[in-house]
C-alpha positions as CSV (number, residue, x, y, z in Angstrom):
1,X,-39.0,-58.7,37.7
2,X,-39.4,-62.0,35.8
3,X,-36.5,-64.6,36.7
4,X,-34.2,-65.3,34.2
5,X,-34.5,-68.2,32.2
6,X,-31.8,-71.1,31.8
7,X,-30.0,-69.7,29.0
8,X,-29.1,-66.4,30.5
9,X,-28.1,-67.7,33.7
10,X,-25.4,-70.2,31.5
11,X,-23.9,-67.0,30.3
12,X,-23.5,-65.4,33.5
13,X,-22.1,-68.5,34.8
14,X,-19.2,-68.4,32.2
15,X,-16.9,-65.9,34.4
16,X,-17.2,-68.1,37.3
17,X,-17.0,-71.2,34.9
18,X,-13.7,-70.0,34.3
19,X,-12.2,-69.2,38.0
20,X,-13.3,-72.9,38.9
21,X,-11.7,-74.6,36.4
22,X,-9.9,-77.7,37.4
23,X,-5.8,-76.8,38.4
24,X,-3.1,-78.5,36.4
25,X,-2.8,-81.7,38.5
26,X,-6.1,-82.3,38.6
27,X,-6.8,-82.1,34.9
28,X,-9.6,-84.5,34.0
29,X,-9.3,-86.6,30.8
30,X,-12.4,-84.9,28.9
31,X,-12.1,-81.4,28.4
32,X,-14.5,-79.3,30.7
33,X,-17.2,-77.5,28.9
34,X,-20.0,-75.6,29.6
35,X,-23.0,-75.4,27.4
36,X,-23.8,-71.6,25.7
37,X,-27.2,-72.8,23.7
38,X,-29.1,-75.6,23.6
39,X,-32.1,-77.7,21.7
40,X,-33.6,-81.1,22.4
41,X,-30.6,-82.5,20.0
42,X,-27.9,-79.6,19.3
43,X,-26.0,-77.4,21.3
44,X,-23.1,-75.1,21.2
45,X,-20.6,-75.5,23.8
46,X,-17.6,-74.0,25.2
47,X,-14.7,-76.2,26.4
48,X,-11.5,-75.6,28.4
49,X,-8.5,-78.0,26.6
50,X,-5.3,-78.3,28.9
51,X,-2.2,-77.6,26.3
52,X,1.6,-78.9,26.7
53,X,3.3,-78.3,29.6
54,X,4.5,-78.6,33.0
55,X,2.1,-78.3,35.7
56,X,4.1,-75.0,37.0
57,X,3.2,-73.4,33.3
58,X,0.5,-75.2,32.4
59,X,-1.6,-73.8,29.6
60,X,-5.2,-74.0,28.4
61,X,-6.3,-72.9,24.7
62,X,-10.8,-72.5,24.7
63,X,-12.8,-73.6,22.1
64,X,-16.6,-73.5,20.5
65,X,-18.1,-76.5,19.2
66,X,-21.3,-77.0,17.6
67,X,-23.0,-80.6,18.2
68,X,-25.0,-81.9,16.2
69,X,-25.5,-80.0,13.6
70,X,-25.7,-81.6,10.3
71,X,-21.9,-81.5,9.1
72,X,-20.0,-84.0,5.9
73,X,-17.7,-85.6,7.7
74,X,-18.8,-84.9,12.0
75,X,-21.5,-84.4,13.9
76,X,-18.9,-82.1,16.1
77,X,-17.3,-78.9,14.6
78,X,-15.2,-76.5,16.6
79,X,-15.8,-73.1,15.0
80,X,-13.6,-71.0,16.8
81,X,-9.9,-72.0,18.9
82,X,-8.5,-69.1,21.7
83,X,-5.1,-68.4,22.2
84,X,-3.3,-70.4,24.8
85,X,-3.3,-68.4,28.0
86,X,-2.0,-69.7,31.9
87,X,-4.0,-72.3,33.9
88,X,-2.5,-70.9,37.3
89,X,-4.0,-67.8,36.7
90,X,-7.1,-67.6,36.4
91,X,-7.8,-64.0,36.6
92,X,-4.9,-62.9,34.1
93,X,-6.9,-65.9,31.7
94,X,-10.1,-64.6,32.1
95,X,-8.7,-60.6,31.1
96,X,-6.5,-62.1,28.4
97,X,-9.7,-64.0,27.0
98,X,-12.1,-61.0,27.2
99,X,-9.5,-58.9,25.7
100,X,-8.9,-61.4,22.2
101,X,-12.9,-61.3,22.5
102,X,-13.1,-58.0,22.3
103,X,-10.2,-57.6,20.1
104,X,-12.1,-59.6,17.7
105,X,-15.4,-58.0,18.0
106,X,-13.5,-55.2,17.1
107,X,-12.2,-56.6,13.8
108,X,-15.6,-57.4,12.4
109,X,-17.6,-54.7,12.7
110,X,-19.4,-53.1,9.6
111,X,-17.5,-49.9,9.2
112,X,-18.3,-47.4,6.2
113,X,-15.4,-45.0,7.1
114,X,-13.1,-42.9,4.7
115,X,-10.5,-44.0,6.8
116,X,-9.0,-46.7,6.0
117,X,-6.7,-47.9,9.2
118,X,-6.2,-51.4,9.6
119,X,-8.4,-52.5,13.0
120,X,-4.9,-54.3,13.9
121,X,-3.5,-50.7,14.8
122,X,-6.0,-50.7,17.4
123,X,-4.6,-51.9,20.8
124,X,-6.4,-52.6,24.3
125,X,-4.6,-51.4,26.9
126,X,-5.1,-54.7,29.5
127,X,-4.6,-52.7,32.5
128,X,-7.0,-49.9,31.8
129,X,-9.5,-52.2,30.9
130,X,-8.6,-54.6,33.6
131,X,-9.1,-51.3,36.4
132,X,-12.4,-50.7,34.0
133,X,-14.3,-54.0,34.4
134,X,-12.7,-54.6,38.0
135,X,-14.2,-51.4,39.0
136,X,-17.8,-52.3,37.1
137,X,-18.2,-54.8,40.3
138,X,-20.8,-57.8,39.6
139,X,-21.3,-56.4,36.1
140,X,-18.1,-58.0,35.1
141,X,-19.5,-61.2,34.4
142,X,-22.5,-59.3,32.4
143,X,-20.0,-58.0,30.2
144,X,-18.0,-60.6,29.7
145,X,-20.9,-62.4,29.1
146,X,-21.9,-59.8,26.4
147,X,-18.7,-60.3,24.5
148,X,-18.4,-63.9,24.2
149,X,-22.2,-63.4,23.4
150,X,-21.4,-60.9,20.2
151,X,-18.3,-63.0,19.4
152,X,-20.7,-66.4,19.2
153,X,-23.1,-63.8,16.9
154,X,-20.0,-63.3,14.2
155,X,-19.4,-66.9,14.1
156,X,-22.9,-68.0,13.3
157,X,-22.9,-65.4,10.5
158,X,-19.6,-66.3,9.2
159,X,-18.8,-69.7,10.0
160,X,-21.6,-71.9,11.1
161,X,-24.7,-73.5,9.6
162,X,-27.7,-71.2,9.3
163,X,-29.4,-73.2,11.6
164,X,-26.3,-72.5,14.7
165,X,-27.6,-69.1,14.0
166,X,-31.6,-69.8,14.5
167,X,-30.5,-71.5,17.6
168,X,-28.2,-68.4,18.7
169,X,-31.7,-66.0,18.7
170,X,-33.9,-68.5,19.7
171,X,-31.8,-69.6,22.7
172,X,-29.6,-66.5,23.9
173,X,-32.8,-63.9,23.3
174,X,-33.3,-64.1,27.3
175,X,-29.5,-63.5,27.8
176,X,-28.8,-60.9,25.5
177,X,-31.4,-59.1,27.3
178,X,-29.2,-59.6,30.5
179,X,-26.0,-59.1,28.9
180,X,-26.8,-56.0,28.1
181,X,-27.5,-54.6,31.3
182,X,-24.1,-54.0,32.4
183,X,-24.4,-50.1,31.9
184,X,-21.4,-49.4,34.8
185,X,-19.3,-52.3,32.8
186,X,-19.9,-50.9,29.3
187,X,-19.1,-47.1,30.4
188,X,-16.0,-48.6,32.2
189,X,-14.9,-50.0,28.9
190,X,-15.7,-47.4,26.0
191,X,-13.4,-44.7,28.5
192,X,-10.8,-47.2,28.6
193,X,-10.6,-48.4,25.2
194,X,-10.8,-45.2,23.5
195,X,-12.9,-43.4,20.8
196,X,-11.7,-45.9,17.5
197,X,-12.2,-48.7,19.7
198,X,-15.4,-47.5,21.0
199,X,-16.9,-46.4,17.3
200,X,-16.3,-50.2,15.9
201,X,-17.3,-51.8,19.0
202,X,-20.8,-50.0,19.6
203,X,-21.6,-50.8,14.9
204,X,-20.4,-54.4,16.1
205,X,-23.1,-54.2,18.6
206,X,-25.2,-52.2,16.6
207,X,-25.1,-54.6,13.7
208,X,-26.3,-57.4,16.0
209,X,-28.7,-55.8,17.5
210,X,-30.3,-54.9,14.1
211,X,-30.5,-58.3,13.2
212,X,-32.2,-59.2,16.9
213,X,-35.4,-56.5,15.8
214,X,-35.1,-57.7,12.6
215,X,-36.0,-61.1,14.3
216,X,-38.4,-60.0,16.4
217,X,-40.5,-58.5,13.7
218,X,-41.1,-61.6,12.3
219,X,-41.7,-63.5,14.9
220,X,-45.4,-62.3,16.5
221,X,-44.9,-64.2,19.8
222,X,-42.2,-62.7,20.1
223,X,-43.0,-59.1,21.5
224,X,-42.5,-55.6,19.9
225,X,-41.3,-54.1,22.6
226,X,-37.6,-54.2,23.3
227,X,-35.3,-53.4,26.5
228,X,-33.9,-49.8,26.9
229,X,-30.4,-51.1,27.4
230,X,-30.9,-51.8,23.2
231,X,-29.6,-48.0,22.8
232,X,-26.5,-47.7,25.4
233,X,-25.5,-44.4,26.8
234,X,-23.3,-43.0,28.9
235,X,-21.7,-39.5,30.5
236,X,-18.5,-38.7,31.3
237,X,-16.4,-35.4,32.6
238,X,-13.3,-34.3,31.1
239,X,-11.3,-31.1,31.4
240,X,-13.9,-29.1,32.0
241,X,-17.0,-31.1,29.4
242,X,-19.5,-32.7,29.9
243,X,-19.7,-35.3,27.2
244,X,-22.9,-37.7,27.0
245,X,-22.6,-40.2,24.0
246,X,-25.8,-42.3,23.2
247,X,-25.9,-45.3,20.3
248,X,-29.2,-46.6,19.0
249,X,-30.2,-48.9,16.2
250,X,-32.8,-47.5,14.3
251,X,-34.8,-50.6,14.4
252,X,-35.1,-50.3,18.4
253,X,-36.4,-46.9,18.2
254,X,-39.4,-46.2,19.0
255,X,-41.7,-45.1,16.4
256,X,-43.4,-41.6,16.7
257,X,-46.6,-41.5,15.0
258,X,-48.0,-44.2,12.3
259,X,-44.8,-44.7,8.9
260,X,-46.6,-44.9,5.9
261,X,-46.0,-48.1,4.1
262,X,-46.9,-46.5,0.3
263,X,-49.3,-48.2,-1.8
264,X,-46.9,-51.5,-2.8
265,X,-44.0,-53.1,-1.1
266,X,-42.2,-55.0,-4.8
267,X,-39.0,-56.2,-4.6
268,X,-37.1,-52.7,-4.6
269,X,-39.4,-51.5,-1.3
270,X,-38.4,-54.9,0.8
271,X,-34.8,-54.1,0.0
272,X,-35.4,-50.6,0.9
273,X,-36.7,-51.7,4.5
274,X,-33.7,-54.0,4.5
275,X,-31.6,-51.3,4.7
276,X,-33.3,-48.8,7.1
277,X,-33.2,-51.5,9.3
278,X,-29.6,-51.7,9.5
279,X,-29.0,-48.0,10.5
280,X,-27.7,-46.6,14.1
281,X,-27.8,-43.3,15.6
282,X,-24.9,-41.8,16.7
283,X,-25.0,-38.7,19.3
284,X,-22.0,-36.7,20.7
285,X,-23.2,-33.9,22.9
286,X,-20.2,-31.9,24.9
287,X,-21.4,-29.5,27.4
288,X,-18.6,-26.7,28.4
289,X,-19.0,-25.5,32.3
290,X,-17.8,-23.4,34.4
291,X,-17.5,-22.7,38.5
292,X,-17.3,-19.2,39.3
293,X,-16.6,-17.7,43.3
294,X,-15.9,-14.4,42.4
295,X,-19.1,-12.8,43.6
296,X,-19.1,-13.7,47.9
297,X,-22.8,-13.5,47.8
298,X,-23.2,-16.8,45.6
299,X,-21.6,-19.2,43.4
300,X,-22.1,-18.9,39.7
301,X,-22.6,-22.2,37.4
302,X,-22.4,-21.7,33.4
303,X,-23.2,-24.5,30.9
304,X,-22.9,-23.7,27.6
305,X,-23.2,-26.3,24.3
306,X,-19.0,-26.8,22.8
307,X,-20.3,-29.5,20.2
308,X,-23.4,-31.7,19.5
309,X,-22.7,-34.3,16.7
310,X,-25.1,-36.6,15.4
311,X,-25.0,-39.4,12.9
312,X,-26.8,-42.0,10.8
313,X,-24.4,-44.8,10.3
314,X,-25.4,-47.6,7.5
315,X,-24.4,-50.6,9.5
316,X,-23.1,-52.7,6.3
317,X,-19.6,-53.9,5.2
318,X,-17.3,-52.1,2.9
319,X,-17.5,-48.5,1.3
320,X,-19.3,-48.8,-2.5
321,X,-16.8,-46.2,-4.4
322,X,-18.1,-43.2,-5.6
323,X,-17.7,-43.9,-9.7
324,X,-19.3,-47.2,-9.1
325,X,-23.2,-46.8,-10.1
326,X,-25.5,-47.7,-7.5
327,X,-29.7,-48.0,-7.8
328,X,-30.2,-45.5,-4.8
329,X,-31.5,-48.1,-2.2
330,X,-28.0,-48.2,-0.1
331,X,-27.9,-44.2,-0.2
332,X,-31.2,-43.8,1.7
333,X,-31.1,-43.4,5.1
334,X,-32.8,-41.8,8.0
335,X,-31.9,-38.4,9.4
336,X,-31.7,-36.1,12.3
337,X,-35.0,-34.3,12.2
338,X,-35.1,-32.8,16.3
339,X,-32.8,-32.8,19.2
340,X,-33.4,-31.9,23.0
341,X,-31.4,-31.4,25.3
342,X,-31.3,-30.8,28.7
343,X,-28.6,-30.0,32.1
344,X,-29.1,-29.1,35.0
345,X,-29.4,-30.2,39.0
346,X,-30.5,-33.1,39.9
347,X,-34.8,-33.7,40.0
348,X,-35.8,-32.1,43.2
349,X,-32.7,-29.9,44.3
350,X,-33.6,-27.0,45.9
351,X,-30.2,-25.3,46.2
352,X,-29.7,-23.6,42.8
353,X,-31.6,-20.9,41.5
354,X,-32.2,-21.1,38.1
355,X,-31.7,-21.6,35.3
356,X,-31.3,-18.3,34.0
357,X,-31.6,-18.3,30.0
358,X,-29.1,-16.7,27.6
359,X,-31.2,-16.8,24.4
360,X,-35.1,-14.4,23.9
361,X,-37.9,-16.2,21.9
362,X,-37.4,-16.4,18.0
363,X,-38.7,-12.4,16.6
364,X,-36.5,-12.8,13.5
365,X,-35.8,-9.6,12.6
366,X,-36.7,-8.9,8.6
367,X,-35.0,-6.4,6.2
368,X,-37.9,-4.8,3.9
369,X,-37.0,-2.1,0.8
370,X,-39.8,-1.1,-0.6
371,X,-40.0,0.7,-4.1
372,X,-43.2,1.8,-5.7
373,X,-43.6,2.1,-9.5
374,X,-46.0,5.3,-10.8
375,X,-46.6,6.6,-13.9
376,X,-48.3,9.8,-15.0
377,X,-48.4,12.6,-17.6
378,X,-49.5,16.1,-18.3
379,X,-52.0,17.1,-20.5
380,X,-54.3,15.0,-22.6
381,X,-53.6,11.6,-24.2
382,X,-52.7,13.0,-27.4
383,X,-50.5,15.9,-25.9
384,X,-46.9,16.2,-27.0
385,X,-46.2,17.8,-23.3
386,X,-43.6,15.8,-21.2
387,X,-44.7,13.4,-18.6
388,X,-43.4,12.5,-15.2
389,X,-42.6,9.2,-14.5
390,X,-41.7,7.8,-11.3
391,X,-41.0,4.3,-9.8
392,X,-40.8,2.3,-6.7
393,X,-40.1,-1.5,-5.7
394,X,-41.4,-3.3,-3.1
395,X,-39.1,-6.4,-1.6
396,X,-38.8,-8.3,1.9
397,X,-35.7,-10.1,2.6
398,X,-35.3,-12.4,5.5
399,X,-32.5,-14.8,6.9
400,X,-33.5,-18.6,7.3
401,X,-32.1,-21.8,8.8
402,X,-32.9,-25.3,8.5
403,X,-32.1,-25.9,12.0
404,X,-34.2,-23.3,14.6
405,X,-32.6,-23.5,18.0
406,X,-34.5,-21.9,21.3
407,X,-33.9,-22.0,24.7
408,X,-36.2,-22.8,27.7
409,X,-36.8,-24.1,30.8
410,X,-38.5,-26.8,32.8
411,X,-38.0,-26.7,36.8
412,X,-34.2,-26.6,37.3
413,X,-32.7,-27.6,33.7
414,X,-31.9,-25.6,30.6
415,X,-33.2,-26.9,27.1
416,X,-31.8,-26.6,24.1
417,X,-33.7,-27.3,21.3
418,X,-33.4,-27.6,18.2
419,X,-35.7,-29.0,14.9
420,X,-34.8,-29.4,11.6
421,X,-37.5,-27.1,9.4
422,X,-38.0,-26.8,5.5
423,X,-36.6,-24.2,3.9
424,X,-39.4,-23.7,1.0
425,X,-42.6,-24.6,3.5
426,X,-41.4,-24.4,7.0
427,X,-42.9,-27.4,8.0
428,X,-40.9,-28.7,11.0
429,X,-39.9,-32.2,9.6
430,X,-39.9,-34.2,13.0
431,X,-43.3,-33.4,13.6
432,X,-45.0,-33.8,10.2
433,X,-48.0,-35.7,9.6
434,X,-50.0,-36.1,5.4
435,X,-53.4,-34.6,6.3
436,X,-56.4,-37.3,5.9
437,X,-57.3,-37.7,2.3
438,X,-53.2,-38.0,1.2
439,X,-52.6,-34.3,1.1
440,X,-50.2,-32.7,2.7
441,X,-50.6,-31.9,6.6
442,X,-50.4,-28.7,8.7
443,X,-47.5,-26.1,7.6
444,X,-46.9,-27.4,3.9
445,X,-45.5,-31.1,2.6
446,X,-41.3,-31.0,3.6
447,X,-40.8,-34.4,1.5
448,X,-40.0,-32.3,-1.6
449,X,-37.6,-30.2,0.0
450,X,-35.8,-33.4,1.5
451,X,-35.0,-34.6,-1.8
452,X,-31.6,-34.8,-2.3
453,X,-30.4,-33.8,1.4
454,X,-27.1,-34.6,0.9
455,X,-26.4,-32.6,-2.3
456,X,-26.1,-28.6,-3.0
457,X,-24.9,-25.1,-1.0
458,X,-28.0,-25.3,1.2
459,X,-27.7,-28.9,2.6
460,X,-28.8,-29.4,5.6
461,X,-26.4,-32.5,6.6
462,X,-23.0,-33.2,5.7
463,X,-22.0,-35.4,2.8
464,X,-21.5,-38.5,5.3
465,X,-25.6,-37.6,6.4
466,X,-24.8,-36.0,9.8
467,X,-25.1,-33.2,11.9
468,X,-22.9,-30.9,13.5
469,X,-23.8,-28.0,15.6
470,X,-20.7,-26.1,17.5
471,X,-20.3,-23.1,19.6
472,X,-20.7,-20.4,17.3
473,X,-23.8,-21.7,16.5
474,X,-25.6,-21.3,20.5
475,X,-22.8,-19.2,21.8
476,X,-25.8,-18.2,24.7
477,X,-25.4,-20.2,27.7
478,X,-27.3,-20.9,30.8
479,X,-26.2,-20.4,34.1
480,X,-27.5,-20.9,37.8
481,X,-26.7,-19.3,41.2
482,X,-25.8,-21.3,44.0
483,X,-25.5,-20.5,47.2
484,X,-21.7,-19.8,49.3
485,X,-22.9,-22.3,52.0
486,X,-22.8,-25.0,49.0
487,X,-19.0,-24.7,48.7
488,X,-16.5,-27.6,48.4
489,X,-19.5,-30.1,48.0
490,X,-19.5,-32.4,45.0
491,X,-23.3,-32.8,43.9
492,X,-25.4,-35.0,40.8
493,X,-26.3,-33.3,37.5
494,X,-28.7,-34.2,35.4
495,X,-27.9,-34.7,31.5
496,X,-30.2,-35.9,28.9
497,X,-31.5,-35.7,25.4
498,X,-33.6,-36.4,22.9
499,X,-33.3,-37.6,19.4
500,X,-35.7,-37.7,16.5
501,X,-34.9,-39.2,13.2
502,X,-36.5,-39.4,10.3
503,X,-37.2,-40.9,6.8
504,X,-37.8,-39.7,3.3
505,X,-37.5,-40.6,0.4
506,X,-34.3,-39.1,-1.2
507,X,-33.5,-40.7,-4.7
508,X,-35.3,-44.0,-4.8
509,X,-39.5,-43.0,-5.5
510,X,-41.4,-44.3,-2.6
511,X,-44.2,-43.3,-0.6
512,X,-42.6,-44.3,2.4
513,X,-41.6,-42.4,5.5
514,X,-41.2,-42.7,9.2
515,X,-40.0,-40.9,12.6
516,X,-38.4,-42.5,15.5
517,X,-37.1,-41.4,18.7
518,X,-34.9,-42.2,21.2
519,X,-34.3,-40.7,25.1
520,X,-30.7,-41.2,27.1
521,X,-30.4,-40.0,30.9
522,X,-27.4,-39.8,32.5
523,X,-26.1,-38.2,35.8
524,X,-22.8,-36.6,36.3
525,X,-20.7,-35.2,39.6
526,X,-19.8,-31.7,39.4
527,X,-17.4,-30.2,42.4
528,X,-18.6,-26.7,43.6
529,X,-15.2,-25.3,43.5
530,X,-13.5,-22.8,41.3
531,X,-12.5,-24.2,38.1
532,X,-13.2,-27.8,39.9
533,X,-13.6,-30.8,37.8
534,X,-15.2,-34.1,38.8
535,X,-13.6,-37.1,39.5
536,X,-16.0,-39.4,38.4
537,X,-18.9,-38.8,36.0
C-alpha cells in the first residue's frame, strides 16, 4: 500500500485536531487552525475561535478561510462560520459539528424528485448517529473527514473563487481517496439516518464524485483508474430481508467493451457527454428468507427476491417542468441493461447443500392456430357446376418480455439473472456490439427499439427511467439444506450483484453509445434458528 500523502493525513488529523484543542483557560490569543489544502502561496484553513463566555460555558464557533486568494478588499476570506458549540466538551462538539456538516451536505444535494419536501423536515437523530459512528471504531475520523471534505466541495462550487476549487482537487485528490474508505462508518450512518436522508446524502456524494472523474479525464497524469470505494455499498437485515443497497456514479463505472464516439463531437455532442457524466446508479435489492426446523433430518433455508429497484438519477439541480420545451440533451440518460444477482453461503462452506433451483431453463411455450386456405371446383373452367371452396390460416402467437429472468447456480449461491432484450430483434442490449463495417452486430441492431424508452404501453422503464422487478415477477425461490448439528449457530452469507447500464440514443440523433458495469459484495449474519433474524448484518 502506497503511504498517504500530506494532504490526506491533514484530514484525518481533523477529529483529533478537535479533542486537543486548547481548554478555556488556556485559550491562546490567535485562533488555532489547522490547514485542509495547501499551495506554495494559498491555503484553505480551518480555525477554532473561542466565543463569549465564562470559562465554565465557554464556547467556540469554527470557521474556513481561504488565504491568499485574490479577493477586492482581503487577501483572507472566511467562507463558511459553524454554530457555536461547548469548549468543555469536546466529544458533544465534535457530534454536534459533524451533524451541521452533514445536515448541510444534506441541503445541497442535486435532487430531481416529484416530491417536493423542504430538506429542513429532515432531522438527524444525534444519538443514533452518535451509537453509529462510535460503533464504526477508527473509521470515525474517516468519516468525519469525508464530511467536512464534501462540505469544503459545496463551498468551492458556490462560494469561493474557481481557483479554491482547482486547489480542492488538486490538493485533497489523495484524501478523498482515504476518506472514502470508511465503509463500517458510512453503513453506520445511512441505517441511522434513514432512507430521505440517505437518498440526498449518497446524490451529494454522487454529484462530487462526478465532478472528481470528470477531472480526472482531463488530466492524463492523472490515472483512469479510480478506487472501488467510488461506488459505496452496503447490506443490512431487517425483519426477515435481506436488503443490499449499492450507489455508483456513472462516470466511475467501468466501461464494458469499446463506446462509440459517432462521427463528430459539435457543441450539442460535448453537452451530451456533460450530462451522462453526471448520472448515478441506484440499486435496491431485498431478499425475503426464511428458517425452517420442521423436518428433524435437516434445516431448510429459502431465499426468495421481495423487490429489486434500480435507478438512473440525473445528478443536476431543480426539476425542468413538463410544459417547458427542452432540446432533448437533459432527457437522455443511461439505463439498466442486465442485473446479477447472487446469495448464498459464505465462499468455501461446506455445510449446506445446495442451492436447489426453483425456476427450469427458458422453453417458452408458443400458441400456434393454423388455418389453410384451398380452392377448387368441379368440372371444367367454363362449367356452370358449383365449386367447393375451403379455407385455412396459418398464425403463431407467442408471449414476450423485455426483461428474461433465469436461475442458476455457481458452487453454493443462487443467481438470478436477468437482461433487458429487444422486443422487435431480440438482441440482448447489455451485450451488444455493431458488427465491423458499421452494421449491426450478432442478434439484430436494439438502438431502434430503444428509442423512446420512456414513452408508450410496452416501455420497458418507468417514466422516472427505472426499474422495478417484485415478487410476482420471480415468485421461484432457492433454498438449501443444512444440517441439524448446524442449529443455534449464526453463520456469514454471501450477497452480491451485478449491474449493467447502458446508453442510447433516445431523442437527441447521435451515434453514440456505451455500457458500463458495476459489482458490490457484501456479507450478512444469518441465525440458524426458526424464524431467526440476525442481529447485525
Amino acid at each position: 500500500m502506497e503511504p498517504s500523502s500530506p494532504q490526506a493525513q491533514k484530514m484525518d488529523d481533523v477529529w483529533s485536531w478537535l479533542t486537543l484543542l486548547p481548554s478555556p483557560s488556556d485559550w491562546p490569543s490567535s485562533p488555532p487552525s489547522l490547514p485542509l489544502a495547501a499551495s506554495a502561496d494559498r491555503s484553505i484553513l480551518l480555525s477554532a475561535d473561542r466565543t463569549a463566555g465564562s470559562n465554565a460555558e465557554a464556547l467556540a464557533t469554527f470557521s474556513i478561510s481561504l488565504h491568499g486568494f485574490p479577493h477586492p478588499s482581503n487577501p483572507v476570506s472566511t467562507i463558511w462560520v459553524s454554530e457555536p458549540f461547548p469548549l468543555t466538551s469536546p466529544s458533544s462538539s465534535r457530534i454536534l459539528l459533524l451533524l451541521q456538516l452533514l445536515h448541510e451536505v444534506i441541503s445541497l444535494s442535486p435532487s430531481t424528485s416529484f416530491l417536493h419536501f423542504d430538506t429542513a423536515s429532515i432531522k438527524l437523530d444525534m444519538v443514533r448517529i452518535s451509537d453509529a459512528i462510535a460503533g464504526a471504531g477508527d473509521e470515525a475520523a474517516v468519516f468525519f473527514a469525508l464530511a467536512l471534505l464534501l462540505r469544503l466541495f459545496w463551498l468551492c462550487a458556490y462560494d469561493a473563487p474557481a481557483d479554491a476549487g482547482f486547489l480542492f482537487f488538486r490538493s485533497l485528490g489523495p484524501a478523498l481517496e482515504r476518506a472514502l474508505d470508511c465503509r463500517w462508518a458510512l453503513r453506520g450512518f445511512l441505517l441511522a439516518a434513514g432512507p430521505d436522508a440517505e437518498e440526498r446524502f449518497v446524490r451529494s456524494l454522487g454529484y462530487m464524485l462526478a465532478k472528481w472523474c470528470l477531472l480526472r479525464e482531463l488530466q492524463p497524469g492523472a490515472g483512469r483508474r479510480l478506487p472501488a470505494t467510488c461506488c459505496p455499498s452496503y447490506a443490512a437485515e431487517a425483519h426477515g430481508l435481506w436488503v443490499l443497497k449499492g450507489f455508483a456514479p456513472v462516470s466511475a463505472m467501468a466501461p464494458v467493451g469499446t463506446a462509440s464516439l459517432g462521427t463528430n463531437l459539435e457543441a450539442k455532442g460535448s453537452v451530451l457527454r456533460y450530462a451522462l457524466a453526471h448520472q448515478q446508479l441506484e440499486a435496491v435489492v431485498q431478499l425475503e428468507y426464511t428458517v425452517c426446523l420442521r423436518d428433524p433430518r435437516f434445516i431448510k433455508i429459502g431465499v426468495r427476491v421481495d423487490n429489486i429497484r434500480l435507478h438512473v438519477v440525473g445528478l443536476r439541480f431543480g426539476r425542468r417542468n413538463e410544459e417547458e420545451e427542452s432540446d432533448g440533451v437533459e432527457d437522455e440518460r443511461h439505463f439498466p441493461s442486465r442485473v446479477r444477482l447472487w446469495v448464498g453461503p459464505e465462499a468455501g462452506a461446506a455445510y449446506a447443500i445446495g442451492p436447489s433451483l426453483g425456476r427450469s431453463s427458458g422453453n417458452p411455450e408458443r400458441e400456434v392456430e393454423t388455418v389453410r386456405t384451398i380452392t377448387g371446383r368441379f368440372g371444367g373452367a367454363r362449367s356452370k357446376a358449383p365449386g367447393i371452396k375451403a379455407k385455412a390460416r396459418t398464425s403463431a402467437r407467442s408471449r414476450g418480455r423485455s426483461w428474461r429472468w433465469e436461475q442458476e447456480a455457481e458452487g453454493g449461491a443462487g443467481v438470478f439473472d436477468g437482461v433487458l432484450c429487444d422486443a422487435s430483434t431480440g438482441a440482448e442490449v447489455a451485450g451488444w456490439r455493431p458488427a465491423r463495417g458499421g452494421g449491426g452486430g450478432g442478434g439484430g441492431d436494439p438502438r431502434g427499439g430503444m428509442r423512446r424508452r420512456y414513452s408508450g404501453s410496452g416501455r420497458a422503464f418507468s417514466k422516472a427511467g427505472g426499474v422495478v422487478v417484485a415478487g410476482d415477477e420471480l415468485a421461484e425461490g432457492v433454498s438449501w439444506r443444512v444440517g441439524r448439528e448446524m442449529e443455534g449457530r449464526v453463520v456469514r452469507w454471501r450477497v452480491g450483484g451485478r449491474v449493467w447500464v447502458s446508453y442510447f440514443p433516445n431523442e437527441v440523433k447521435t451515434s453514440y453509445y456505451e455500457t458500463r458495469s458495476v459489482e458490490w459484495r457484501e456479507e450478512v449474519e444469518l441465525a440458524l434458528v426458526a424464524g431467526g433474524e440476525s442481529t447485525r448484518a
